[in-house]
mmCIF file of the N, C-alpha and C atoms, coordinates in Angstrom:
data_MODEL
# 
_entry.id   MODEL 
# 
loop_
_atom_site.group_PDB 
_atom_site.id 
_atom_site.type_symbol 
_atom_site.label_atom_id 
_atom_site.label_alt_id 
_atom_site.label_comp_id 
_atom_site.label_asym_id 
_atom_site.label_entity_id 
_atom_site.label_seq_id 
_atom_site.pdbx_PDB_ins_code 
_atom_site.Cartn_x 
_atom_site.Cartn_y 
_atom_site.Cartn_z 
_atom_site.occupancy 
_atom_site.B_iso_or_equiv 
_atom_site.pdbx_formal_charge 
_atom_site.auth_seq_id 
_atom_site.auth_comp_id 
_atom_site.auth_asym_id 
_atom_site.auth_atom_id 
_atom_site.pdbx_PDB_model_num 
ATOM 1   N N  . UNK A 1 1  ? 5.258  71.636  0.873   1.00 0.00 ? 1  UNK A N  1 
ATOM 2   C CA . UNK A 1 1  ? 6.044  72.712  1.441   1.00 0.00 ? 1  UNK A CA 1 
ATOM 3   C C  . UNK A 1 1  ? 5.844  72.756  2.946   1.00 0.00 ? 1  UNK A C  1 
ATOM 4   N N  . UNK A 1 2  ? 7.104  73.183  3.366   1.00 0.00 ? 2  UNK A N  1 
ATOM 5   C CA . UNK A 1 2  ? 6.943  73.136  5.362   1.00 0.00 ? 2  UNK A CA 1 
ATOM 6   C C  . UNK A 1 2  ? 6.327  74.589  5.162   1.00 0.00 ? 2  UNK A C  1 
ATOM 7   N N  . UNK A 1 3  ? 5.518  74.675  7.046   1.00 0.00 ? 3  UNK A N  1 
ATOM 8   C CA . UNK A 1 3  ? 4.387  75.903  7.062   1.00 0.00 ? 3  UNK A CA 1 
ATOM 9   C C  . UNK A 1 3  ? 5.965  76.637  7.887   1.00 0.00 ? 3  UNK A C  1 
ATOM 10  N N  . UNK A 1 4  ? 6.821  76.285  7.809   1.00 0.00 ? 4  UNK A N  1 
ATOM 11  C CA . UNK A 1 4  ? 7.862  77.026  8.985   1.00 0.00 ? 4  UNK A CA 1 
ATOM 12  C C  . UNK A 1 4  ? 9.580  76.578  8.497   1.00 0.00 ? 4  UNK A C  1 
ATOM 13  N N  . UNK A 1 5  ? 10.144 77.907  7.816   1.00 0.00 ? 5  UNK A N  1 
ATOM 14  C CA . UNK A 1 5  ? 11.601 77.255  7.526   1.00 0.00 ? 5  UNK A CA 1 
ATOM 15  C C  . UNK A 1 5  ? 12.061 78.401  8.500   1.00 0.00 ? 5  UNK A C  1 
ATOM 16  N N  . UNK A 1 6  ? 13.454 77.358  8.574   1.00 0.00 ? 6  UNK A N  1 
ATOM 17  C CA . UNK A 1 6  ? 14.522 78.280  10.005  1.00 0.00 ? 6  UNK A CA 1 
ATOM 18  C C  . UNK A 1 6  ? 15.770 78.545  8.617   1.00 0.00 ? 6  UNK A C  1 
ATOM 19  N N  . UNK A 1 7  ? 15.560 79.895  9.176   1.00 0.00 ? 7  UNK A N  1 
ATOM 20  C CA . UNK A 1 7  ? 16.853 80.833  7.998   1.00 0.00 ? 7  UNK A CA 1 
ATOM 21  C C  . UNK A 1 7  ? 18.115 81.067  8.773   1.00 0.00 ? 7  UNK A C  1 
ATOM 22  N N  . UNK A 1 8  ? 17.846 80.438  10.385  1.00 0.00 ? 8  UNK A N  1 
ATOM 23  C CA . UNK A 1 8  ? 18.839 80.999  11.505  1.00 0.00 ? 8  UNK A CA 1 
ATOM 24  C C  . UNK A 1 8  ? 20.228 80.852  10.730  1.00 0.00 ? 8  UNK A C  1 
ATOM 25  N N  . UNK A 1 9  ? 20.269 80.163  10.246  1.00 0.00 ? 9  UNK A N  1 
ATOM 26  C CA . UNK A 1 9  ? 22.020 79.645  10.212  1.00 0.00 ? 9  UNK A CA 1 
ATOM 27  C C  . UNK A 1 9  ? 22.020 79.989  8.616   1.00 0.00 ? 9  UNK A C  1 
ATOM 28  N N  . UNK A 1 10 ? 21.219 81.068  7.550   1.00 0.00 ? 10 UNK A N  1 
ATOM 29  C CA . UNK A 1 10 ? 21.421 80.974  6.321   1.00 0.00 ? 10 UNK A CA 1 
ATOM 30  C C  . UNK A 1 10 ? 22.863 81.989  6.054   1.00 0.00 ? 10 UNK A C  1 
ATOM 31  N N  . UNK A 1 11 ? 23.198 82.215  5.409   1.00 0.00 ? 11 UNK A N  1 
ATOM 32  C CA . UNK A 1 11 ? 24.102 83.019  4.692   1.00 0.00 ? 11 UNK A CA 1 
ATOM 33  C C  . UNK A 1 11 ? 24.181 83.762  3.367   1.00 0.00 ? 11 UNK A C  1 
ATOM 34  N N  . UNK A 1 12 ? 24.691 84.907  3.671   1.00 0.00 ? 12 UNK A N  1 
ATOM 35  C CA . UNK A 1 12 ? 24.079 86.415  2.590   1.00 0.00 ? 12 UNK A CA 1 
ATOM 36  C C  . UNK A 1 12 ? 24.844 85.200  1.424   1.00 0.00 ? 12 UNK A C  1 
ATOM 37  N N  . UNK A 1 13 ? 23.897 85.280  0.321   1.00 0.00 ? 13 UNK A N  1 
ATOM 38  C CA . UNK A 1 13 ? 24.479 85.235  -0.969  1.00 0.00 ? 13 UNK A CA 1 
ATOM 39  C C  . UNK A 1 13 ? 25.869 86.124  -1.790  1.00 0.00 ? 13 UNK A C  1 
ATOM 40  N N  . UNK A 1 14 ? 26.919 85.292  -1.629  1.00 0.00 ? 14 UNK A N  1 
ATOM 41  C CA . UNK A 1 14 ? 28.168 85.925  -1.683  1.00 0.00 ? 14 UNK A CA 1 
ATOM 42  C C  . UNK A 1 14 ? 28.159 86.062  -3.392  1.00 0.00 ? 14 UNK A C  1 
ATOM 43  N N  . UNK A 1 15 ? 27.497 86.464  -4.169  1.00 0.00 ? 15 UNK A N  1 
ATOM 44  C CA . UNK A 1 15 ? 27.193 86.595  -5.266  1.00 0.00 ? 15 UNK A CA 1 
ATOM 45  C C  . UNK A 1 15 ? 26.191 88.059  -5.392  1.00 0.00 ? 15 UNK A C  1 
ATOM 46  N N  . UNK A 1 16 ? 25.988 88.505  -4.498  1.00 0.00 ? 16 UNK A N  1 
ATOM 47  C CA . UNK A 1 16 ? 24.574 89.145  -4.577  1.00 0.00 ? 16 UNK A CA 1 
ATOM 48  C C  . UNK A 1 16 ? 25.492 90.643  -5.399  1.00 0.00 ? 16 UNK A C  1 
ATOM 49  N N  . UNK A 1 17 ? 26.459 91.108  -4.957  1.00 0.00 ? 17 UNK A N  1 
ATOM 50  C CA . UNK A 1 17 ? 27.249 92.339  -5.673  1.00 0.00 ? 17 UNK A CA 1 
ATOM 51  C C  . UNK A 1 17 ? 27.063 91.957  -6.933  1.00 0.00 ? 17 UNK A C  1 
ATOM 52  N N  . UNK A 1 18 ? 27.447 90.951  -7.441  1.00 0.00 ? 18 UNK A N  1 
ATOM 53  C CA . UNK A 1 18 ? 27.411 90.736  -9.085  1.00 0.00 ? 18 UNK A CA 1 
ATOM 54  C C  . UNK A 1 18 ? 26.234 90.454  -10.008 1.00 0.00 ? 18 UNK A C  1 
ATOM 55  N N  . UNK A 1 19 ? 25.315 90.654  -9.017  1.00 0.00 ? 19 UNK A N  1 
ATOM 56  C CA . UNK A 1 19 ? 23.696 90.350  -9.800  1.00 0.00 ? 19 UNK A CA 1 
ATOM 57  C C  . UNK A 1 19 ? 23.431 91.466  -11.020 1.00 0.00 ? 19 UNK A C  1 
ATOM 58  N N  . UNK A 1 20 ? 22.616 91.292  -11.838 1.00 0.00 ? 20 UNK A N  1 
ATOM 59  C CA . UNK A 1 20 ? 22.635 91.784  -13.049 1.00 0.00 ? 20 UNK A CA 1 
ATOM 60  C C  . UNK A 1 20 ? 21.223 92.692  -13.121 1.00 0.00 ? 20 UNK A C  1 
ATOM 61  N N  . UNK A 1 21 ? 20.991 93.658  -13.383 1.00 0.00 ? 21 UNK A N  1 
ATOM 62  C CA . UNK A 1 21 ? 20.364 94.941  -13.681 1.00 0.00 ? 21 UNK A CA 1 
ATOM 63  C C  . UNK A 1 21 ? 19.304 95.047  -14.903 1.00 0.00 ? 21 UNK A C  1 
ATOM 64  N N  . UNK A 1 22 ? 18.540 94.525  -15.074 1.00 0.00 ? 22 UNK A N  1 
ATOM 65  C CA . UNK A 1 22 ? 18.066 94.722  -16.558 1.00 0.00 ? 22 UNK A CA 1 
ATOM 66  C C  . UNK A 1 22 ? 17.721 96.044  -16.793 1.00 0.00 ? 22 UNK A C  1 
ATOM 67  N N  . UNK A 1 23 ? 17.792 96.861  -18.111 1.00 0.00 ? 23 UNK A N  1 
ATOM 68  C CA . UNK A 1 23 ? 18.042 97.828  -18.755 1.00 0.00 ? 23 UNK A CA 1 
ATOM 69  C C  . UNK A 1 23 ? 17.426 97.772  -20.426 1.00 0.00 ? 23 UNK A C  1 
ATOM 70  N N  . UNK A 1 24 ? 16.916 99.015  -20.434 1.00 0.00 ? 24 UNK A N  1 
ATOM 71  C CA . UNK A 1 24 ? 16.042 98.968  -21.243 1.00 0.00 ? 24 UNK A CA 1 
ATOM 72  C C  . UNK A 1 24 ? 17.086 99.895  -22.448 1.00 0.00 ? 24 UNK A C  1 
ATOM 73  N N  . UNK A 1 25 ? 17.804 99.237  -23.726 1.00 0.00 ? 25 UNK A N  1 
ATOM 74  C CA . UNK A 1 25 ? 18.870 100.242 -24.706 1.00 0.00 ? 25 UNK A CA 1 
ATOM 75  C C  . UNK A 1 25 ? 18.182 99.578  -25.982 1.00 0.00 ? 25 UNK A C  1 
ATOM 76  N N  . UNK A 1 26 ? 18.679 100.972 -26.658 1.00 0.00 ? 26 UNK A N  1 
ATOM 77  C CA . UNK A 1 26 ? 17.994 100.829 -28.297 1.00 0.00 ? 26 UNK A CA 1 
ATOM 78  C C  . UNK A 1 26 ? 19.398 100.527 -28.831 1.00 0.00 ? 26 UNK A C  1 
ATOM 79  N N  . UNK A 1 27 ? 19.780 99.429  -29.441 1.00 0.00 ? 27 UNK A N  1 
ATOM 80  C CA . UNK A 1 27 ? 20.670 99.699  -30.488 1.00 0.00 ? 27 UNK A CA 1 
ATOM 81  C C  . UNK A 1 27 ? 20.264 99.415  -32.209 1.00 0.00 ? 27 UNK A C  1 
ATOM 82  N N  . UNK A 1 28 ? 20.929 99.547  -33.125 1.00 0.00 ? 28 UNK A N  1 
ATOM 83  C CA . UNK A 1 28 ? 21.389 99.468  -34.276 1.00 0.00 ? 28 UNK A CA 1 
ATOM 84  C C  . UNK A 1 28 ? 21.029 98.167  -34.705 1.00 0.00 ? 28 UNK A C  1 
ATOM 85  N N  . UNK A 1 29 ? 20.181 98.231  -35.671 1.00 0.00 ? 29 UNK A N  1 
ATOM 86  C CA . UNK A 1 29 ? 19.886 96.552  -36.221 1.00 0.00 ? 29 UNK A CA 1 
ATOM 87  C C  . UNK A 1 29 ? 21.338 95.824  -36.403 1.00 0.00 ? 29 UNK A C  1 
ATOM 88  N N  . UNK A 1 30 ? 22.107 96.443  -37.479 1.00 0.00 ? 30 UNK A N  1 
ATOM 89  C CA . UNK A 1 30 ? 23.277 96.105  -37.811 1.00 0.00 ? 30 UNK A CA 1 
ATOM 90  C C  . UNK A 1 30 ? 23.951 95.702  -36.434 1.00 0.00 ? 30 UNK A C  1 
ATOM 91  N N  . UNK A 1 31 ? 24.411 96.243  -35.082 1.00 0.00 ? 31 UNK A N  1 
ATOM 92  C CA . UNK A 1 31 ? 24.813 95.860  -34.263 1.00 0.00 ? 31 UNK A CA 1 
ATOM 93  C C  . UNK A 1 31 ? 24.388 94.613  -33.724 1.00 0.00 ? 31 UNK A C  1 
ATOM 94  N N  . UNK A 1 32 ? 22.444 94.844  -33.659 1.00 0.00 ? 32 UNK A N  1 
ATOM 95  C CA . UNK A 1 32 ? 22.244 93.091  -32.959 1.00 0.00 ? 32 UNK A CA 1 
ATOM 96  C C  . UNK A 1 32 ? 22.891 92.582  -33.892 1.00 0.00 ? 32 UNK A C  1 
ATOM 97  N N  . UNK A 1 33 ? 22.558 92.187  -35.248 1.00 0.00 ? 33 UNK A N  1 
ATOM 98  C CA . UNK A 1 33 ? 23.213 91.372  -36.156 1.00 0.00 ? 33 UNK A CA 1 
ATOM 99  C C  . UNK A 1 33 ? 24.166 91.037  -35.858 1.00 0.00 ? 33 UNK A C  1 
ATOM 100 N N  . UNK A 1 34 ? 25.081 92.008  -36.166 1.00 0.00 ? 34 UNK A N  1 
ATOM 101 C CA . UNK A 1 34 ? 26.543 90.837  -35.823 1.00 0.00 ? 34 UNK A CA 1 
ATOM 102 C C  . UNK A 1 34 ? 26.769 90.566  -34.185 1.00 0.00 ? 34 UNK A C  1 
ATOM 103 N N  . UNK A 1 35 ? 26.085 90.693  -33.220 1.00 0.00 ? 35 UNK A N  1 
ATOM 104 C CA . UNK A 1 35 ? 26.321 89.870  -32.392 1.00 0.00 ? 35 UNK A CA 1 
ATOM 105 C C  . UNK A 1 35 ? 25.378 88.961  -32.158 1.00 0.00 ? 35 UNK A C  1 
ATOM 106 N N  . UNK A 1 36 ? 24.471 89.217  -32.742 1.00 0.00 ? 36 UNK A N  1 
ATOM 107 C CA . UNK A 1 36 ? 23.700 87.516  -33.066 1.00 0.00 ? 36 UNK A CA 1 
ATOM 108 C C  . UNK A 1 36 ? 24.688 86.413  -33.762 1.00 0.00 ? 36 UNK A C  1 
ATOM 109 N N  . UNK A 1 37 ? 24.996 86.918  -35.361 1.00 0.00 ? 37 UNK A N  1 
ATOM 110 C CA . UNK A 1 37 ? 25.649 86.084  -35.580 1.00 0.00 ? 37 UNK A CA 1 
ATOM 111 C C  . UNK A 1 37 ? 27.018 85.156  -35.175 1.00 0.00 ? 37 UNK A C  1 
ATOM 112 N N  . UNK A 1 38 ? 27.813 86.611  -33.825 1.00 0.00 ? 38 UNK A N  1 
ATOM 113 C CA . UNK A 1 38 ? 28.915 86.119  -33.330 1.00 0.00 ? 38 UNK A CA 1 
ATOM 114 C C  . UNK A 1 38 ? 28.576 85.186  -32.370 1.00 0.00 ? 38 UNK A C  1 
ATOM 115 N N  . UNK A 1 39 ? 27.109 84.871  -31.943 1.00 0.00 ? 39 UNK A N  1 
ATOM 116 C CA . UNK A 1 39 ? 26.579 84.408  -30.939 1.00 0.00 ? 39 UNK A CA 1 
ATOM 117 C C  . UNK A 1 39 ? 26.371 82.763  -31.317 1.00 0.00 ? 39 UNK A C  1 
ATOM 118 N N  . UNK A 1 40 ? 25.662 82.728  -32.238 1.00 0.00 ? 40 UNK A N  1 
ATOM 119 C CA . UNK A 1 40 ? 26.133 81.560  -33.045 1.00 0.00 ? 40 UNK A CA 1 
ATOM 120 C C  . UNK A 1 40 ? 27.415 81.053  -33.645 1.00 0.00 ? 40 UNK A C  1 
ATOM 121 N N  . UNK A 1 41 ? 28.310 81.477  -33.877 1.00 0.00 ? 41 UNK A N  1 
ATOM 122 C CA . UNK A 1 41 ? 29.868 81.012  -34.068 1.00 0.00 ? 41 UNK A CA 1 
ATOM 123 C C  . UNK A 1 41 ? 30.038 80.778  -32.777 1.00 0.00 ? 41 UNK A C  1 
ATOM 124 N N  . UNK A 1 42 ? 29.447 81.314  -31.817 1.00 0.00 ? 42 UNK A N  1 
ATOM 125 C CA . UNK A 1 42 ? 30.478 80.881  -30.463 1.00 0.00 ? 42 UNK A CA 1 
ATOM 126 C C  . UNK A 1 42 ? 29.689 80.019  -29.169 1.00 0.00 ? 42 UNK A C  1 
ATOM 127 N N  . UNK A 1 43 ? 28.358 79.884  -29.637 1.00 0.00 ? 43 UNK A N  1 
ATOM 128 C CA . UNK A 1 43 ? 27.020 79.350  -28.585 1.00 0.00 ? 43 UNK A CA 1 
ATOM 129 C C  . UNK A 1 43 ? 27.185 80.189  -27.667 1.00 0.00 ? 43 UNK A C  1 
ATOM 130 N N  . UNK A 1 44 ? 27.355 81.135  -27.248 1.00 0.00 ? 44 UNK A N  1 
ATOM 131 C CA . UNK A 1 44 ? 26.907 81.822  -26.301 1.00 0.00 ? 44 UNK A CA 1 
ATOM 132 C C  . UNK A 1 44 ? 26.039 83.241  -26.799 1.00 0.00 ? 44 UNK A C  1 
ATOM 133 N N  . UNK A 1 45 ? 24.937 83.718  -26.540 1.00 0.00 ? 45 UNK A N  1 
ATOM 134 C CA . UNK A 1 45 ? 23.885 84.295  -26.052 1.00 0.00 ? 45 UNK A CA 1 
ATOM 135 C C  . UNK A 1 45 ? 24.422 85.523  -26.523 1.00 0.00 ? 45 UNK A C  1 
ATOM 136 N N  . UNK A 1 46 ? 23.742 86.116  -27.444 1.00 0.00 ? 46 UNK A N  1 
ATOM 137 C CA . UNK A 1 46 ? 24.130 87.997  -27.972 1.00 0.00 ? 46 UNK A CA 1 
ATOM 138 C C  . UNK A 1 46 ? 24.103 88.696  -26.507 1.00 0.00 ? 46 UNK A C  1 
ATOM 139 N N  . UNK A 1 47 ? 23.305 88.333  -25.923 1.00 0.00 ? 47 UNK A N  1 
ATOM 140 C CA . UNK A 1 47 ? 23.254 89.422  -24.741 1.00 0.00 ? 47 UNK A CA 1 
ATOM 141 C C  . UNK A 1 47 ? 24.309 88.971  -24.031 1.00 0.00 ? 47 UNK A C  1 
ATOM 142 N N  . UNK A 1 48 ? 24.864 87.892  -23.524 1.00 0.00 ? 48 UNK A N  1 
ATOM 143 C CA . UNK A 1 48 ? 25.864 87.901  -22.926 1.00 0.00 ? 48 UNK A CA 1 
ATOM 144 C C  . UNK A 1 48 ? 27.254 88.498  -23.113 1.00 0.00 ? 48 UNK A C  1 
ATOM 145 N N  . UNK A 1 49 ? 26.996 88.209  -24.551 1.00 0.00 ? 49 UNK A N  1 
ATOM 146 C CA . UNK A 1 49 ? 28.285 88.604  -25.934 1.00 0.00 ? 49 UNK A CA 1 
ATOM 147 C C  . UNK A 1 49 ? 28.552 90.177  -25.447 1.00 0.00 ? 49 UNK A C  1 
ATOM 148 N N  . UNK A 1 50 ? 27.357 91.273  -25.385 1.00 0.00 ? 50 UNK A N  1 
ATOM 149 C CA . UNK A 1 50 ? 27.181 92.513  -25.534 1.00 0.00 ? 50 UNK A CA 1 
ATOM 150 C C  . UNK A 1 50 ? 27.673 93.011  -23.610 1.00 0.00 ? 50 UNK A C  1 
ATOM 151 N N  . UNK A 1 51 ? 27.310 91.996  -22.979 1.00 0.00 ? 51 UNK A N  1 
ATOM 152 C CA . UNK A 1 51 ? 27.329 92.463  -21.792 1.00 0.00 ? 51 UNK A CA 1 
ATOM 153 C C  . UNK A 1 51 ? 29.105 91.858  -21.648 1.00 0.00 ? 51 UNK A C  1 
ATOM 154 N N  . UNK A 1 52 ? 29.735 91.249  -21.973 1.00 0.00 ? 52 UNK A N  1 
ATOM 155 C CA . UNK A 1 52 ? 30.918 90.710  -22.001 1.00 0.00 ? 52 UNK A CA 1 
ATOM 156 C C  . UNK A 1 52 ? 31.923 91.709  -22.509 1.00 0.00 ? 52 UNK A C  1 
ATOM 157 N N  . UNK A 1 53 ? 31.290 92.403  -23.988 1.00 0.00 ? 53 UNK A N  1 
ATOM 158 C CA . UNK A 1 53 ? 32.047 93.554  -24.604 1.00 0.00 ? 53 UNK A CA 1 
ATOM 159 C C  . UNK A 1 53 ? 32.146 95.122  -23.840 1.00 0.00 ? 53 UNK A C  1 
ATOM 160 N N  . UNK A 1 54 ? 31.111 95.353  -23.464 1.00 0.00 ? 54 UNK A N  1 
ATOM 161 C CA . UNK A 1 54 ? 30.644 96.616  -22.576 1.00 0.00 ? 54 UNK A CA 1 
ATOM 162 C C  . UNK A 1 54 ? 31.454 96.688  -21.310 1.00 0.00 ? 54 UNK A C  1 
ATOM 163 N N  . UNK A 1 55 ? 31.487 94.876  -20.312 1.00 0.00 ? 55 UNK A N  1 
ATOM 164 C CA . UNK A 1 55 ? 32.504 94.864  -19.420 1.00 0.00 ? 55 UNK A CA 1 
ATOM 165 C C  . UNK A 1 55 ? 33.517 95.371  -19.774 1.00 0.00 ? 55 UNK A C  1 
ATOM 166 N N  . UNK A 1 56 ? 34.260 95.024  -20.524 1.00 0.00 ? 56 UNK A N  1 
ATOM 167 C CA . UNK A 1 56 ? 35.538 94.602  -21.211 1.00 0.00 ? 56 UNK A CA 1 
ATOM 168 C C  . UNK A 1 56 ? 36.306 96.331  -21.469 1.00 0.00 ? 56 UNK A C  1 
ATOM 169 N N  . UNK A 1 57 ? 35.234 97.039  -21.845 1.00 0.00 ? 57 UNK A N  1 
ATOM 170 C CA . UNK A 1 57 ? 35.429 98.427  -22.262 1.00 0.00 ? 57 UNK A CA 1 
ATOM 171 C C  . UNK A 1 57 ? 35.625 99.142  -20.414 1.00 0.00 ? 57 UNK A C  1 
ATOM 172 N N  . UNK A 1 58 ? 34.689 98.711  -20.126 1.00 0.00 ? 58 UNK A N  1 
ATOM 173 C CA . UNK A 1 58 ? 34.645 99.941  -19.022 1.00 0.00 ? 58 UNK A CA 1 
ATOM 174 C C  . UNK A 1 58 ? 35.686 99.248  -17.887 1.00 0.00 ? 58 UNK A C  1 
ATOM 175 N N  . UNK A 1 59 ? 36.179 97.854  -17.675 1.00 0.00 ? 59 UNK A N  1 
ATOM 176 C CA . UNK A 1 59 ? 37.134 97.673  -17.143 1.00 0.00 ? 59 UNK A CA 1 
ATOM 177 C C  . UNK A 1 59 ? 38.697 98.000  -17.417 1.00 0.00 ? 59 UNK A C  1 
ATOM 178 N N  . UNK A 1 60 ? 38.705 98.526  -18.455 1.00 0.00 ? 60 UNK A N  1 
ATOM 179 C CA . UNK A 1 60 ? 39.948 98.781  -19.651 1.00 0.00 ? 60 UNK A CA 1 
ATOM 180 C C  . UNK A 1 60 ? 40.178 100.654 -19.568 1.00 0.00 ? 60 UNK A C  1 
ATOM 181 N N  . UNK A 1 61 ? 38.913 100.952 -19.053 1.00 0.00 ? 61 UNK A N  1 
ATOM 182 C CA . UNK A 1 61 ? 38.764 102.721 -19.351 1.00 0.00 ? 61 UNK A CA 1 
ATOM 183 C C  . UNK A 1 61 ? 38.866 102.872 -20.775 1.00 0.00 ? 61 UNK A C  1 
ATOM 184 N N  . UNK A 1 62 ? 38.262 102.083 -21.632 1.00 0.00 ? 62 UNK A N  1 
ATOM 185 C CA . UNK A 1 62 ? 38.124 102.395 -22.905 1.00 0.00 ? 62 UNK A CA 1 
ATOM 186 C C  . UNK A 1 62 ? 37.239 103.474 -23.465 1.00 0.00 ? 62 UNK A C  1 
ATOM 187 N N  . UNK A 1 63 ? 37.684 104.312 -23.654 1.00 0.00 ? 63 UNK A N  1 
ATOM 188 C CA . UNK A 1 63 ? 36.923 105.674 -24.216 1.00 0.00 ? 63 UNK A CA 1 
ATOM 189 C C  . UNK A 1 63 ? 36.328 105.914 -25.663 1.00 0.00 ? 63 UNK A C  1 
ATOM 190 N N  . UNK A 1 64 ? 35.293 106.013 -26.391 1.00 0.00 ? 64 UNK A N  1 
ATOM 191 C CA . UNK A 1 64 ? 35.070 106.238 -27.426 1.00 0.00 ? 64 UNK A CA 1 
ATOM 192 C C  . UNK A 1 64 ? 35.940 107.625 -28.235 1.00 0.00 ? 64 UNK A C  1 
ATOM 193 N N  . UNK A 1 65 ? 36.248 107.622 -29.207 1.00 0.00 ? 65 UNK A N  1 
ATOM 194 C CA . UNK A 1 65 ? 36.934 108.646 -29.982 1.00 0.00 ? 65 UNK A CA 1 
ATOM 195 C C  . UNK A 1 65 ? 36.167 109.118 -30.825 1.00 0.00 ? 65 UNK A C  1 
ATOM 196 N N  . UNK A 1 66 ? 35.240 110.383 -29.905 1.00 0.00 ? 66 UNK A N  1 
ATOM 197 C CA . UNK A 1 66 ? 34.276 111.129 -30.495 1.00 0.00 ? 66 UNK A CA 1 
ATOM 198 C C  . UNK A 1 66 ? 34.929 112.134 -31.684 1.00 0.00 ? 66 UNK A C  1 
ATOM 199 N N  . UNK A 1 67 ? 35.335 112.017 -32.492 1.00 0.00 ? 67 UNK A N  1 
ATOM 200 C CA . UNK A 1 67 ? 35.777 113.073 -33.708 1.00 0.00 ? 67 UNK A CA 1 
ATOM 201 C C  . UNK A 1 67 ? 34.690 113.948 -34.179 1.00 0.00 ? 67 UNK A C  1 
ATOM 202 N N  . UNK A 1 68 ? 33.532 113.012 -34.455 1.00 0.00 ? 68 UNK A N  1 
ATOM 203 C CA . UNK A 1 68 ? 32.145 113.413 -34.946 1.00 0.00 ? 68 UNK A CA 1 
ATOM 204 C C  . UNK A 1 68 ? 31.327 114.607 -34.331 1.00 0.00 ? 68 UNK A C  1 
ATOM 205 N N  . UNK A 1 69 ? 31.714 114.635 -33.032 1.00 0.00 ? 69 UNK A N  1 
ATOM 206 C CA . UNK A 1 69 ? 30.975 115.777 -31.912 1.00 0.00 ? 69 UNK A CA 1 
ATOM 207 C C  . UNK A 1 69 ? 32.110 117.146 -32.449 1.00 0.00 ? 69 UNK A C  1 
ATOM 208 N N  . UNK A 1 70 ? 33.217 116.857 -31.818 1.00 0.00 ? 70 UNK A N  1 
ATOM 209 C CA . UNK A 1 70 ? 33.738 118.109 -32.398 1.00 0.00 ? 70 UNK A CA 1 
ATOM 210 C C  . UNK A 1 70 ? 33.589 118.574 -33.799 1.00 0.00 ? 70 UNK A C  1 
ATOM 211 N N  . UNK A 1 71 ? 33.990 118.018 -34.706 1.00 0.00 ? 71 UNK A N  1 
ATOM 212 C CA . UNK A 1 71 ? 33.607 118.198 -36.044 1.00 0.00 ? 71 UNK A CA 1 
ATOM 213 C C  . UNK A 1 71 ? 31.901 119.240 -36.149 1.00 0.00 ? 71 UNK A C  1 
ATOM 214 N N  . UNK A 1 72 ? 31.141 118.193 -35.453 1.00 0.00 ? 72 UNK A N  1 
ATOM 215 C CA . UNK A 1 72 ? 29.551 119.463 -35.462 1.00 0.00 ? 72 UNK A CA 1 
ATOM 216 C C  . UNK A 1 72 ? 29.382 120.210 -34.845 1.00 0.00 ? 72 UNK A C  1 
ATOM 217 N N  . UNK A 1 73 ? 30.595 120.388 -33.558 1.00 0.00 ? 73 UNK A N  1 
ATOM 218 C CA . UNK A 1 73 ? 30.598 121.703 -32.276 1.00 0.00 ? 73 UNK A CA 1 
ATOM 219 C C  . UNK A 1 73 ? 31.082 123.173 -33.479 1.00 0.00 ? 73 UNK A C  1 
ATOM 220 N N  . UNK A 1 74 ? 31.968 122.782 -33.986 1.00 0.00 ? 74 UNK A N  1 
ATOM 221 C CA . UNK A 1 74 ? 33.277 123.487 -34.870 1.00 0.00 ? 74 UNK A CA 1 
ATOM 222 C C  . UNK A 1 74 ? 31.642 124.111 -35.811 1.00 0.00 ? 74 UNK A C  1 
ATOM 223 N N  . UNK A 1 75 ? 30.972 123.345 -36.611 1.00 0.00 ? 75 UNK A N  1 
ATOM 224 C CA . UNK A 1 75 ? 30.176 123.647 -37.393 1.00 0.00 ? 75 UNK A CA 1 
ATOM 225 C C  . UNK A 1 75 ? 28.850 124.658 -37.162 1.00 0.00 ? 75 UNK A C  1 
ATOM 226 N N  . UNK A 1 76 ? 28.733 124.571 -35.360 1.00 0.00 ? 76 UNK A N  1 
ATOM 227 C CA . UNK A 1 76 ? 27.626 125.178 -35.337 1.00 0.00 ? 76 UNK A CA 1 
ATOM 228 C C  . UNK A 1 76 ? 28.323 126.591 -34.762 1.00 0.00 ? 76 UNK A C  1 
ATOM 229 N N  . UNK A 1 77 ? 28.968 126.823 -34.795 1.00 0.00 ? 77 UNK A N  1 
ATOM 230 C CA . UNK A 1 77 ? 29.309 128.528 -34.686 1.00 0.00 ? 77 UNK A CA 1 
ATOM 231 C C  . UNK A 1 77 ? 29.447 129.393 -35.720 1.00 0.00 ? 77 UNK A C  1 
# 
């Protein structure tokens, strides 16, 4: 290794916005499962699979259709 590198002329990593966050989530056995197994039908990586689907939602404004919350709001009065 050199005792002296010159960074003069380096350049910001034009990638650096899209760097990835690790995050600590509990899910559902049943959920890893099938994206394990979709992970194998397709060689690519459950976590990628999960981080691919999650994009996919929040670029879309895909909203969950909570029925279940109202249904127990309605119940607790």
């Amino acid at each position: 290794m050199r005792k002296h590198y010159d960074f003069s002329k380096a350049k910001r990593n034009p990638y650096a916005r899209r760097l990835k966050q690790q995050v600590t989530i509990r899910l559902d056995q049943d959920t890893i499962k099938y994206f394990r197994r979709l992970a194998q039908e397709t060689g690519i990586r459950y976590q990628t699979l999960i981080n691919l689907y999650l994009r996919e939602c929040a670029s879309s404004g895909k909203r969950l259709s909570n029925t279940w919350g109202a249904a127990a709001d309605r119940g607790a009065a």
